[in-house]
NUTIKE-960496 format. One line per 4 residues: for each residue x, y, z of C-alpha. Coordinates in nm, 3 decimals. Each point is the difference from the previous one (the first is absolute). Example, Ala and Ser with C-alpha at 12.3 -4.5 7.8 and 13.67 -1.06 7.14 Angstrom:
1.230,-0.450,0.780  0.137,0.344,-0.066
***
This chain:
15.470,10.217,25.755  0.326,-0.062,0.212  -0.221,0.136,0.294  -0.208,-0.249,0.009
0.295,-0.191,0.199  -0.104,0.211,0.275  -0.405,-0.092,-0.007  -0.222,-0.194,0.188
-0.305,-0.187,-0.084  -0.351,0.147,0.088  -0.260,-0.256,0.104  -0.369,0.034,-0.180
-0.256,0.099,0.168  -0.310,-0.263,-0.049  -0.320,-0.035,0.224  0.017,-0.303,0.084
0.292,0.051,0.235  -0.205,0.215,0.213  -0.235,-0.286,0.068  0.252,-0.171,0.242
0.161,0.364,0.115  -0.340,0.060,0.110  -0.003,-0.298,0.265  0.333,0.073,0.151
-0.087,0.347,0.047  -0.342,-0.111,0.161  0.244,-0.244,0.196  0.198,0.296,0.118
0.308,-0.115,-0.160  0.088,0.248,-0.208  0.309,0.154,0.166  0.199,-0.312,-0.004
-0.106,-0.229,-0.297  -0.193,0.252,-0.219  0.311,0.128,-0.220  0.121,-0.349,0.000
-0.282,-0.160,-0.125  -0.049,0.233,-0.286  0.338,-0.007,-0.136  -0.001,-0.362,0.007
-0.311,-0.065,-0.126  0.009,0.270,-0.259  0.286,-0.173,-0.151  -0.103,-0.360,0.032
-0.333,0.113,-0.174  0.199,0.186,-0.281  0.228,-0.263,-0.073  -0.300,-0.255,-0.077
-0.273,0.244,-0.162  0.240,-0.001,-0.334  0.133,-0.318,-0.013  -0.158,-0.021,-0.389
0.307,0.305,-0.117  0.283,-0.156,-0.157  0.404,0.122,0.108  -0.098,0.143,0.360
0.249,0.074,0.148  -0.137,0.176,0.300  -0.296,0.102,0.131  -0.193,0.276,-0.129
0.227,0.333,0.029  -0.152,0.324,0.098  -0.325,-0.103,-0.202  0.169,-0.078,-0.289
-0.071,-0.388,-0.188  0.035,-0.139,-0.341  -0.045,-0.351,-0.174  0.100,-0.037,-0.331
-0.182,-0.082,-0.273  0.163,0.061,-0.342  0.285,-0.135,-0.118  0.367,-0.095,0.083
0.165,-0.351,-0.016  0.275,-0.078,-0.321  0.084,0.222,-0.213  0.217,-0.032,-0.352
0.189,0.253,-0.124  0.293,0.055,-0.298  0.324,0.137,0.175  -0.044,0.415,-0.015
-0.369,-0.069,-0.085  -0.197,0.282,0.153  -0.368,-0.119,0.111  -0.253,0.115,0.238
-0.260,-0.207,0.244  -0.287,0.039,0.162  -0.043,-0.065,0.388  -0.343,0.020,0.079
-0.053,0.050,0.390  -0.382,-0.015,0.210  -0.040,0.255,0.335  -0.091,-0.192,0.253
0.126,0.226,0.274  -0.204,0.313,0.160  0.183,0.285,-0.234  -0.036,0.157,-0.333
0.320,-0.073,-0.185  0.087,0.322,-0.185  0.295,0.078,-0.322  0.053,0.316,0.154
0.034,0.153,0.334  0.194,-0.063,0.316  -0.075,-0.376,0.015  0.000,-0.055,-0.356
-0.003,-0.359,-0.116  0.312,-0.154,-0.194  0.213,-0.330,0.007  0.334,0.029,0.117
0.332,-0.276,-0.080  -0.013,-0.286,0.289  0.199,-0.322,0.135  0.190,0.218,0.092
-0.187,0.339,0.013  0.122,0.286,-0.222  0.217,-0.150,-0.223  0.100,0.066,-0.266
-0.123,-0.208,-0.312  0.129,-0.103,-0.294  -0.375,0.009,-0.202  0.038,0.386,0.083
-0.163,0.172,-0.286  0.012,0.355,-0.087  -0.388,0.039,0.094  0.097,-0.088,0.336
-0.025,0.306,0.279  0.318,-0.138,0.148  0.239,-0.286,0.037  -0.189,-0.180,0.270
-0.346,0.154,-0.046  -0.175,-0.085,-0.358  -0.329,0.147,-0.014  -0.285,0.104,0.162
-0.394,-0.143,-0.013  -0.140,0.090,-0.364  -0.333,0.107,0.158  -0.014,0.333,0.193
-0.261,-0.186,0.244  -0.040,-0.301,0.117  -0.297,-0.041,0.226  -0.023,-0.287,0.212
-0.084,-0.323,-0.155  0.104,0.114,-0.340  0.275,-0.114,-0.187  0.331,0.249,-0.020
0.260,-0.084,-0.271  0.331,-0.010,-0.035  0.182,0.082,-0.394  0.333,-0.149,0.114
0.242,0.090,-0.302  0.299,-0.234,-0.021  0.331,0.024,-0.234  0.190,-0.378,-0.039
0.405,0.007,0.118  0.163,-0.100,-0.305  0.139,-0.337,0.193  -0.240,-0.304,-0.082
-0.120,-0.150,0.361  -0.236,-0.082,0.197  -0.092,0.258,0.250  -0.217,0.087,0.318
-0.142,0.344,0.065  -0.197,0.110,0.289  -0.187,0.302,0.009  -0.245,0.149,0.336
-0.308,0.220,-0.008  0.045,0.305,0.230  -0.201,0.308,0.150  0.224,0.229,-0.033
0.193,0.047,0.391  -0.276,-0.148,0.129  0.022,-0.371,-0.013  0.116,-0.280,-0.251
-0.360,-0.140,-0.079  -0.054,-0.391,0.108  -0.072,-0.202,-0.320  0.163,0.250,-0.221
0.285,-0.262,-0.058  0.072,-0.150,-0.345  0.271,-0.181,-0.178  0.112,-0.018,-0.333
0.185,-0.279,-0.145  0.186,0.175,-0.312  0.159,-0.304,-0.279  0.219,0.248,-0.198
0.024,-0.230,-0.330  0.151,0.069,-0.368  -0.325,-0.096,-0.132  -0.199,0.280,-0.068
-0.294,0.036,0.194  -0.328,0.003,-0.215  -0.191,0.286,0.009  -0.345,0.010,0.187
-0.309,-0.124,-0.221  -0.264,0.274,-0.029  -0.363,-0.085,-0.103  -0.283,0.218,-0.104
-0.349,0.006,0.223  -0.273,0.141,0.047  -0.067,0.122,0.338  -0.267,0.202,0.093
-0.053,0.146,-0.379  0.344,0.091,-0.017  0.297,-0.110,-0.178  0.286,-0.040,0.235
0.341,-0.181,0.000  0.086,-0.270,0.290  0.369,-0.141,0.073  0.052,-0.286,0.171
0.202,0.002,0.314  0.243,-0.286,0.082  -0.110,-0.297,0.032  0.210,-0.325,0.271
0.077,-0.320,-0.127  -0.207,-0.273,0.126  -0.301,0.240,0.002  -0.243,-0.143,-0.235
-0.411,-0.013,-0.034  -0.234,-0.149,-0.193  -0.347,0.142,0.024  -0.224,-0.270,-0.071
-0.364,0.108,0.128  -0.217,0.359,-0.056  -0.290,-0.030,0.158  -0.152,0.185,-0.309
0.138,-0.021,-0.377  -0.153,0.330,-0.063  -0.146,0.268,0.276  -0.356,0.194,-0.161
-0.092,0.272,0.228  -0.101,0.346,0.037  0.234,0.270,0.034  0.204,0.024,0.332
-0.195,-0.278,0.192  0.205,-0.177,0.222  0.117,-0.349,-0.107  0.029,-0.307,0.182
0.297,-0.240,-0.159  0.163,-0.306,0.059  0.326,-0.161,-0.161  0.159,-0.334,0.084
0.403,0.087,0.003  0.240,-0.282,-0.035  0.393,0.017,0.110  0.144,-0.174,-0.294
0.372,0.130,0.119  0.244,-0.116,0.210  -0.045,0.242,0.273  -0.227,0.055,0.250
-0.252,0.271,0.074  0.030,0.120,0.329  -0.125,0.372,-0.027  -0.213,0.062,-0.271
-0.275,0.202,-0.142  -0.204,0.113,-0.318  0.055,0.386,-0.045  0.017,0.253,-0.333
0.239,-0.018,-0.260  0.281,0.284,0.013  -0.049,0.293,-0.266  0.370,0.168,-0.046
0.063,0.124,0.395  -0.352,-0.009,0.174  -0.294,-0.261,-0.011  -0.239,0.060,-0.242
-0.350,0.159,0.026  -0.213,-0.148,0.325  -0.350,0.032,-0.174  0.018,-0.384,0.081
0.013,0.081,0.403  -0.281,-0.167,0.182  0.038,0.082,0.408  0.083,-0.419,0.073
0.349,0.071,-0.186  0.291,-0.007,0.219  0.139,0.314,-0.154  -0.115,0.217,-0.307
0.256,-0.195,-0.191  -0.027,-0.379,0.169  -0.316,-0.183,-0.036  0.095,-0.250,0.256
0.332,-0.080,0.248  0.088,-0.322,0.168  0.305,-0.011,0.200  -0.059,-0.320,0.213
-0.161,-0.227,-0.286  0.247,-0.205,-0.114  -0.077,-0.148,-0.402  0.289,-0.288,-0.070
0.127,-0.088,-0.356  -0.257,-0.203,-0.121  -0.309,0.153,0.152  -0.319,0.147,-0.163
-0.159,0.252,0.229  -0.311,0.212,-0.056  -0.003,0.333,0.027  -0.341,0.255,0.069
0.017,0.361,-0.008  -0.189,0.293,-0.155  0.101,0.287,-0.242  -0.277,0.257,-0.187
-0.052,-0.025,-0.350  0.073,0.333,-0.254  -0.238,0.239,-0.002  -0.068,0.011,-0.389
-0.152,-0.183,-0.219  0.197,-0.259,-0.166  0.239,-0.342,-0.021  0.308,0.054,0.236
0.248,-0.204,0.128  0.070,0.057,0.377  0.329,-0.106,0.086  0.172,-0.106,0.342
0.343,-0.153,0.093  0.115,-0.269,0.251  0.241,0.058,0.185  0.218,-0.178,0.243
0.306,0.030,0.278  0.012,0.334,-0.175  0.060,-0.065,-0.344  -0.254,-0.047,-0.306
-0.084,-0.355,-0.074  0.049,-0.096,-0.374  -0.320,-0.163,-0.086  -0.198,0.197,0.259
-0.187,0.249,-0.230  -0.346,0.018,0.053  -0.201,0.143,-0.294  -0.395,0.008,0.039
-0.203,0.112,-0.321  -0.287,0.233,0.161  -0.318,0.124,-0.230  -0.152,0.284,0.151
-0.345,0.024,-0.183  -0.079,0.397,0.117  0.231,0.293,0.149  0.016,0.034,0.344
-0.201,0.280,0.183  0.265,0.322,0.009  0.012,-0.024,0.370  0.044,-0.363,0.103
0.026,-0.139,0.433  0.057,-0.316,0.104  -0.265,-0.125,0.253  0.212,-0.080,0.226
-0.327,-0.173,0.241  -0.177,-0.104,-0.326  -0.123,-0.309,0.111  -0.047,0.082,0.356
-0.401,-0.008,0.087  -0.163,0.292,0.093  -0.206,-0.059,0.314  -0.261,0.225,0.154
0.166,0.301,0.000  0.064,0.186,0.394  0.105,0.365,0.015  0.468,0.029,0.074
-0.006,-0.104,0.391  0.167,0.321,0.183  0.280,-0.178,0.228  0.067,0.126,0.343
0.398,-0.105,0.049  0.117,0.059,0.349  0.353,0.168,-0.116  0.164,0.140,0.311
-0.024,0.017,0.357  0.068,0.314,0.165  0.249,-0.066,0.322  0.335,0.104,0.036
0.123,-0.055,-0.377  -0.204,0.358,-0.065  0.034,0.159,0.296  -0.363,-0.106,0.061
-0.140,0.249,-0.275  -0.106,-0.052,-0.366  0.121,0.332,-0.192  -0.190,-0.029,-0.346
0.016,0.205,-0.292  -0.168,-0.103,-0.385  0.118,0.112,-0.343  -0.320,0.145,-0.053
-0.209,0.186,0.249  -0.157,-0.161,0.219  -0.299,0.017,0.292  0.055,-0.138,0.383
-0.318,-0.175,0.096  -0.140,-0.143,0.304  -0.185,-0.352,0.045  -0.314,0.139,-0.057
0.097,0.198,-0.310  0.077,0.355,0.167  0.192,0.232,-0.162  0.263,0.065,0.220
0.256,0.181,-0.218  0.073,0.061,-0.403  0.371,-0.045,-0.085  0.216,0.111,-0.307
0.249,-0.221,-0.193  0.291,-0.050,0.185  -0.093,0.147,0.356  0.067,-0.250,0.303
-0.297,-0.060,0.268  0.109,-0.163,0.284  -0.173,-0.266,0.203  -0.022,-0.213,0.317
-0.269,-0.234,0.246  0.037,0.130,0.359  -0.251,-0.056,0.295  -0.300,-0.104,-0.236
0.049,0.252,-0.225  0.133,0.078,-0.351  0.219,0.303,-0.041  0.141,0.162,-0.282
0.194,0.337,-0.094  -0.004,0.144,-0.293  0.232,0.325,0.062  -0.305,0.143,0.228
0.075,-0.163,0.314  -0.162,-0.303,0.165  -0.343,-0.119,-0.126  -0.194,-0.306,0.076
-0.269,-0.185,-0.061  -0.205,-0.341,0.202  -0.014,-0.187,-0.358  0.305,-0.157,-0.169
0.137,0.241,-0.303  0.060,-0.074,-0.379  0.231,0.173,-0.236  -0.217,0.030,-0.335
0.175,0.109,-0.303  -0.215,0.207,-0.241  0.108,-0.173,-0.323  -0.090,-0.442,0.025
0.345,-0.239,0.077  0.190,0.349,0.036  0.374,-0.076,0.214  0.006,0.077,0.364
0.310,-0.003,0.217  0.113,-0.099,0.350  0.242,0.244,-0.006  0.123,-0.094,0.371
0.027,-0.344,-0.131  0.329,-0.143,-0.166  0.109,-0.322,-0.024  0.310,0.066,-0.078
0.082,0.141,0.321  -0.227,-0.200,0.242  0.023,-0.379,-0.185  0.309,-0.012,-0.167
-0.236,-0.006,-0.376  0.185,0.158,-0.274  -0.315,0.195,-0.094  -0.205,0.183,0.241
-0.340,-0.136,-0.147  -0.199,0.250,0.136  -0.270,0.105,-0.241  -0.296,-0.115,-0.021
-0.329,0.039,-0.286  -0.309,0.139,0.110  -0.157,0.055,0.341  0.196,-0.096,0.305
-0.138,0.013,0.399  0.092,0.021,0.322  -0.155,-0.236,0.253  0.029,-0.147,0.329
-0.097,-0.359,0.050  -0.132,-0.032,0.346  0.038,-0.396,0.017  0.326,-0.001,-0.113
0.144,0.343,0.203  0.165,0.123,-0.363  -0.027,0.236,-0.237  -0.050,-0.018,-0.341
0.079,0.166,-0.349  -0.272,-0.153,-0.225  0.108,0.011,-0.400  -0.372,0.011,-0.152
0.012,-0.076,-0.388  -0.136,-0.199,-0.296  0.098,-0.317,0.028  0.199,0.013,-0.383
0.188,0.284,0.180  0.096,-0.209,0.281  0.135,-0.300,-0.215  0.233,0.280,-0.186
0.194,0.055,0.332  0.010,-0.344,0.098  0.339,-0.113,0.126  0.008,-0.373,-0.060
0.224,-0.015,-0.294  0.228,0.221,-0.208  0.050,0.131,-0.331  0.229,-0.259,-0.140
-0.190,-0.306,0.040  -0.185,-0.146,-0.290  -0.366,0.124,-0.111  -0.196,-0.242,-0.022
0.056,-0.079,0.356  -0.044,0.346,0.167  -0.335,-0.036,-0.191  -0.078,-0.332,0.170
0.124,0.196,0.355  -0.219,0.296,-0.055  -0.298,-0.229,-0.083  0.068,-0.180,0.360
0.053,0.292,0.143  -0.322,0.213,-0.123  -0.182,-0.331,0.086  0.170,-0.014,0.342
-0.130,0.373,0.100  -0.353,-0.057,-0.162  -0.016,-0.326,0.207  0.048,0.226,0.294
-0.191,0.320,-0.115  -0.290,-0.178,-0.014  0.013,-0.227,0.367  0.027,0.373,0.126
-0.218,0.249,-0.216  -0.192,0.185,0.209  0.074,-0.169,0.338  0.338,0.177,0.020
-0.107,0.185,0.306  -0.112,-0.339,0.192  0.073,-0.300,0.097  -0.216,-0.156,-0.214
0.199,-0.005,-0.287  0.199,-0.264,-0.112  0.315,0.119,-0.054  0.315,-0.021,0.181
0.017,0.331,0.053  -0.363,0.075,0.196  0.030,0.343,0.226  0.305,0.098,-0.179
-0.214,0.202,-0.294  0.185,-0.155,-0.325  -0.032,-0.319,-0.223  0.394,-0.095,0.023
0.310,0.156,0.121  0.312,0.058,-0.224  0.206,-0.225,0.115  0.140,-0.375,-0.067
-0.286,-0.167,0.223  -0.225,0.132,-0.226  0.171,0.163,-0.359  0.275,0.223,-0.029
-0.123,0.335,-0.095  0.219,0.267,-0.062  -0.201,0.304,-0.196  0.066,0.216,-0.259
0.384,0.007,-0.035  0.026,-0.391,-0.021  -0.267,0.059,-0.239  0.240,0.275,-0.215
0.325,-0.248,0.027  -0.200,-0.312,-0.105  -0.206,0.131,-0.294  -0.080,-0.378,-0.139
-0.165,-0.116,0.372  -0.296,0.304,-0.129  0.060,-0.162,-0.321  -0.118,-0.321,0.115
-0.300,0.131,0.215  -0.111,0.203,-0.332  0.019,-0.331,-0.239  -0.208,-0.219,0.249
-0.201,0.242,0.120  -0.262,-0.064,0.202  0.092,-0.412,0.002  -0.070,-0.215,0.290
0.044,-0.360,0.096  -0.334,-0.163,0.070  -0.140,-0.378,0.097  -0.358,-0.084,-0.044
-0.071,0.341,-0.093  0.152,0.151,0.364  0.300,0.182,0.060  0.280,-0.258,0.112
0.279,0.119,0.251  0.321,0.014,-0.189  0.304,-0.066,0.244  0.365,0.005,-0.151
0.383,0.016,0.126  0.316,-0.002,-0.114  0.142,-0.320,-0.058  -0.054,-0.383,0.041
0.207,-0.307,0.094  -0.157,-0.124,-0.364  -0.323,-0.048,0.129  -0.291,0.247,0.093
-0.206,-0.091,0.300  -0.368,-0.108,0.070  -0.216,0.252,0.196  -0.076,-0.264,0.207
0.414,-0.103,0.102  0.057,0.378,0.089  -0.339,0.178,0.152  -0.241,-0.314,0.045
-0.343,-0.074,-0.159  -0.003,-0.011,-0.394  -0.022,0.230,-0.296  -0.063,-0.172,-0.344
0.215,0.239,-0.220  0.266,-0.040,0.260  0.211,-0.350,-0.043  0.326,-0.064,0.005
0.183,-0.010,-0.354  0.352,-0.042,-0.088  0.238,0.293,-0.100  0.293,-0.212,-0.183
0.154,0.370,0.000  0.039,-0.012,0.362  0.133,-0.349,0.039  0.277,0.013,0.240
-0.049,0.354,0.145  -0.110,0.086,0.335  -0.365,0.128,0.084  -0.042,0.340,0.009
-0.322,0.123,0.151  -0.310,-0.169,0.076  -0.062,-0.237,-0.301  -0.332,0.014,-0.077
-0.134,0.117,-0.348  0.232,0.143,-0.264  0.394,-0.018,0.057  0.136,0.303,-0.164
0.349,-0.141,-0.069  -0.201,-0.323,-0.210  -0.277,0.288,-0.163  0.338,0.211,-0.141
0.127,-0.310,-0.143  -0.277,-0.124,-0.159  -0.035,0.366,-0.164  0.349,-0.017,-0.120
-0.046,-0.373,-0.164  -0.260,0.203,-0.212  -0.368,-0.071,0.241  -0.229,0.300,-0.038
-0.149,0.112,0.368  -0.329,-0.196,-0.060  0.211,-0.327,-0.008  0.188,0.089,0.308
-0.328,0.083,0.205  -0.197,-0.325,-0.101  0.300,-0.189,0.076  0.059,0.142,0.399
-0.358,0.028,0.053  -0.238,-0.351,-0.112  -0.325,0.027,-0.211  0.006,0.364,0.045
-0.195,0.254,-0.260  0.109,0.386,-0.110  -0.267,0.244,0.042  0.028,0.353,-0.096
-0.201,0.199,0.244  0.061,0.366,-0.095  0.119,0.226,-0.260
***
C-alpha cells in the first residue's frame, strides 16, 4: 500500500459533463479552455455528488468510494481481553471491491499510517494491516465487511484507534475512515446477548454489535400489529421511530440484522431498498433527541405458509441503536409460487400498445477525426446494402469494409477494390442488435476518452446530409437498446434514480421519434434534425450516447431500461417533452423563464438539495443532482418524476 504515496486521483467519467464540453467545442474553444474546464469541473461535481458518505477525506480515488454503515463508536474491553468487531462498509464508488487479487480490499493502521498497534492480535496479517473484506465480492452498492479482531494491552486506559480501508496499491478509499474509542477497564466486559429467531424457516443465531451511549429508540407506531398476506407479496409498512437518547441521529437507516459475519438471507429484497441489506438510508435528515419520525419502506413477505416474525434493526452514526429493533409478525396464508418477480412497473397503466420505435441516432461525423472513411466490421456476418435495399456485398465476422461520400457518390472497399453505388449504404448484421465496430474510430486517441466507445448494436449507415454539407454514421436500433448505451449517468449512482433518468430519457427520444417518423427525409418533419436522416444525435444537445461498451461497463443503466421497460411520461394522454440537466441553484425553472410560451408539467419547484450551489445546465425539468438525492433519502423513481414534472401520468407503451 506504501505506493499509493505515489498515486493520483482519476476523475469519473459522467454524461452530464459532456453537455457543457459540447458547447465549448461548438464555440471552438477547445484548445485553450477544454482540459481546463474538465478537470475543474470534474472535481467540483465529484466533491458535491457524495456529500451524504460519512469520513471523506478526498474525493473519489481511481473509482474507488465507501460510506459506512455498520458499526464503530465505544468500545469496552477487560485488559488482555481478546474481542472481535464488525465494520460494515457500502460501495458507493465505480469498482468491485474484491478479498483477493491485486487490489484486494483490507484496512490498514492510520493517524499515523502503518503503525504499529497495540490491539494487534494474532489473526492479524501484519502489524499495521489487520484483515481483509470477509466477502470475496463486493459489487457496487452492496455492503463489504470488515471482522476487525482486537486483543486489550494489559494497561487500563482509554484509547483511540484509527484504522483506513484500502485497494490494495491503488488508492486509500474516501469514506473508508473509522475510529475506535477503546475504555480498557478491570470490569469484565459482558458477553454479547444471543437470541433465537426465526428467519425465513430457519433457526439462526444473531449477536448484537456495539451499541454508543446516548443512542436510544423507542418505537412507538407499526402501521400494522400483524401483516396477513400471501406468500412473497411485497409489503408496504410504516413505523413511527422516536429518539428517546441523548444523541442525535444524523445518518441513519433501517437495514437487516447481522447473522455471525454476513447479513442474513435477502428473500426480503424489494428493488426500492437502498441495498440488499438496507431498506432505507438518510444521510441529510437530521432526527433530534426528542423526535418521533415516521418511517415507509417495503420488504417481501416469506414464501411459506405460516406465522413469522420479520425482523429489522435501526441503526445510527454507525452503531446499532438499543431500542431500535423492529419485529413485524407476518401470516402468510399460502406458499409462494416456486419462481417469484417483483413487478417492478406493477402499477404503471398499460396504454394502447405501439410496436419498439427503431431510433435513428446520428453517432459520428466523418471529417478529419477518420480520415474521412467509416471502416466497419460486425461480430457476426454481415450484408452491405444500398438505400434502396441492393445487395452490394456479403461480409464474414470480423472482415473490415471500408467506406466514404465523394462527388455524390458512396464508395466502399471491401478487399476488391473500389465499388460504389448512387444510394447511401447500410451495414446489416445477420443476427438482430449484433455489435458493429468503427474500427478507425477511437476515442482514446482522437478525444482524450479513456474508452474508445466505438461499438455500436445493430445496423449502422453512411449518409451525406446535403443541407447540412456532413456526413453521417447513423446507429439504427430498438429504442431499449439505445437507452442501454446511454451516457448520462454512471454505475455508482443510486437506482432508483437511473430508473427515473432512463424513463426521461426513453420519453425524450419517443417525443422526438414520433415529430419525425416518416418525414426524416423532408423538411416536413418536426424535428430538429430535418435533412440530416436521424431522430437525435449522440451528443449533450440532445443525450449522451455512447453504445455498446458503456453499455458492458454500466450493466445497471440496461438494468434500469429492462425494469421500466417500455415506460413513458405522458399529460392528457400525449407524450410530454422531458428536459433535464445537471444541477440547480435550489430551484428548477419554468418553461416559460428559459424558452418562452408555457408547458403545464413544466413549473418551477424547489430542490432544497441544491440550495446554495451554482446552476449547472439549462434548468428546466428534472435536476439530476436533486433526483439522486431524493433516491438516496429512500424516494422510489415514480416519486422523483411526479415531483420534477406537475400532474404528469406513467404510461407503458410497449413490451
Amino acid at each position: 500500500m506504501r505506493s499509493l504515496e505515489r498515486g493520483w486521483i482519476t476523475l469519473r467519467d459522467m454524461g452530464f459533463f459532456d453537455k457543457i464540453k459540447h458547447m465549448i467545442l461548438f464555440m471552438g474553444w477547445k484548445k485553450h479552455f477544454l482540459p481546463i474546464f474538465t478537470a475543474i469541473f470534474s472535481a467540483v461535481f465529484l466533491s458535491f455528488i457524495f456529500l451524504s458518505a460519512t469520513n471523506v477525506f478526498a474525493a473519489p480515488k481511481k473509482g474507488y468510494e465507501a460510506m459506512q454503515v455498520v458499526g464503530g463508536g465505544k468500545i469496552t474491553m477487560s485488559p488482555a481481553e481478546e474481542k472481535t468487531i464488525m465494520i460494515g462498509f457500502q460501495n458507493i464508488g465505480e469498482h468491485v471491491w474484491e478479498k483477493n487479487g491485486k487490489a484486494f480490499v483490507s484496512i490498514y493502521t492510520y493517524d499515523p499510517k502503518y503503525r504499529t498497534s497495540i490491539f494487534q492480535s494474532s489473526s492479524w496479517i501484519s502489524q499495521d494491516q489487520p484483515v481483509k473484506i470477509q466477502e470475496e465480492v463486493v459489487k457496487v452498492g452492496e455492503v463489504g465487511h470488515i471482522l476487525l479482531s482486537l486483543k486489550a494491552p494489559t494497561t487500563p486506559g482509554t484509547y483511540k484507534e484509527t484504522f483506513a480501508l484500502a485497494a490494495e496499491d491503488i488508492a486509500w478509499i474516501p469514506g473508508g475512515l473509522f475510529t475506535l474509542i477503546i475504555d480498557v477497564s478491570q470490569t469484565t466486559s459482558l458477553p454479547k446477548k444471543t437470541e433465537q429467531t426465526n428467519l425465513h424457516d430457519t433457526n439462526v443465531q444473531k449477536s448484537t454489535d456495539q451499541i454508543r451511549e446516548g443512542y436510544q429508540a423507542s418505537l412507538l407506531l407499526k402501521s400494522q400489529k400483524k401483516v396477513v398476506t400471501k406468500g412473497g407479496e411485497i409489503i408496504s409498512f410504516t413505523i413511527g421511530m422516536k429518539n428517546s437518547g441523548t444523541k442525535a441521529w444524523n445518518k441513519w437507516a433501517v437495514q437487516l440484522p447481522q447473522i455471525g459475519v454476513a447479513s442474513i438471507s435477502t428473500d426480503y429484497y424489494v428493488s426500492s431498498w437502498a441495498d440488499k441489506n438496507i431498506l432505507i438510508s438518510k444521510a441529510n435528515e437530521t432526527i433530534e433527541p426528542g423526535s418521533l419520525h415516521f418511517i415507509d419502506f417495503q420488504f417481501r413477505a416469506p414464501k411459506t405458509q405460516g406465522l413469522h416474525i420479520v425482523k429489522f434493526i435501526f441503526v445510527a452514526d454507525g452503531s446499532l441503536v438499543s431500542g431500535g429493533e423492529i419485529d413485524i409478525p407476518v401470516e402468510v396464508t399460502t406458499n409462494a409460487p416456486n419462481i417469484i418477480k417483483e413487478k417492478e412497473i406493477e402499477n404503471i397503466p398499460v396504454g394502447e400498445f405501439i410496436e419498439e420505435p427503431i431510433m435513428r441516432i446520428g453517432i459520428l461525423t466523418i471529417d478529419e477525426e477518420t480520415g474521412y472513411t467509416a471502416d466497419i466490421t460486425c461480430e457476426t456476418d454481415f450484408d452491405v446494402r444500398d438505400g434502396n435495399g441492393n445487395l452490394m456485398a456479403e461480409m464474414k465476422s470480423g472482415e473490415v469494409v471500408s467506406s466514404f461520400y465523394k462527388k455524390m457518390k458512396y464508395w466502399f472497399n471491401r478487399g476488391k477494390g473500389l465499388e460504389n453505388t448512387s444510394y447511401y449504404l447500410r451495414f446489416i448484421p445477420k443476427e438482430a442488435n449484433a455489435v458493429c465496430t468503427v474500427v478507425n474510430f477511437d476515442r482514446t486517441k482522437t478525444r482524450n476518452s479513456s474508452h474508445p466507445d466505438n461499438q455500436f448494436r445493430n445496423i449502422l449507415e453512411l449518409r451525406y446530409s446535403e443541407e447540412k454539407d456532413i456526413v453521417w454514421l447513423i446507429n439504427e436500433l430498438p429504442i431499449e437498446m439505445y437507452l442501454r448505451g446511454l451516457g448520462e449517468t454512471s454505475e455508482a449512482s443510486h437506482h432508483e434514480f437511473k430508473k427515473a433518468l432512463i424513463t426521461v430519457a426513453r420519453t425524450y427520444a419517443l417525443y422526438h421519434w414520433q415529430r419525425g417518423v416518416d418525414k426524416l427525409e423532408t423538411t416536413e418533419s418536426s424535428t430538429k434534425h430535418a435533412g440530416e436522416y436521424f431522430h437525435m444525435n449522440a451528443y449533450a444537445d440532445d443525450q449522451v450516447y455512447k453504445g455498446y461498451g458503456y453499455e458492458t461497463r454500466h450493466p445497471s443503466i440496461g438494468k434500469s431500461a429492462e425494469q421500466t421497460s417500455g415506460v413513458v411520461v405522458t399529460y392528457n394522454g400525449k407524450i410530454a417533452i422531458t428536459p433535464y440537466f445537471s444541477r440547480s441553484d435550489g430551484r428548477t425553472r419554468d418553461w416559460n423563464e428559459v424558452w418562452g410560451g408555457s408547458i403545464a408539467w413544466l413549473k418551477s419547484v424547489p430542490v432544497p438539495w441544491d440550495q446554495g450551489k451554482t446552476l449547472w445546465g439549462h434548468g428546466v425539468g428534472m435536476s439530476a443532482t436533486g433526483a439522486l438525492a431524493m433516491a438516496r433519502e429512500g424516494k422510489n423513481w415514480e416519486e422523483i418524476l411526479h415531483y420534477f414534472y406537475q400532474d404528469i401520468d406513467l404510461l407503458k407503451q410497449w413490451e
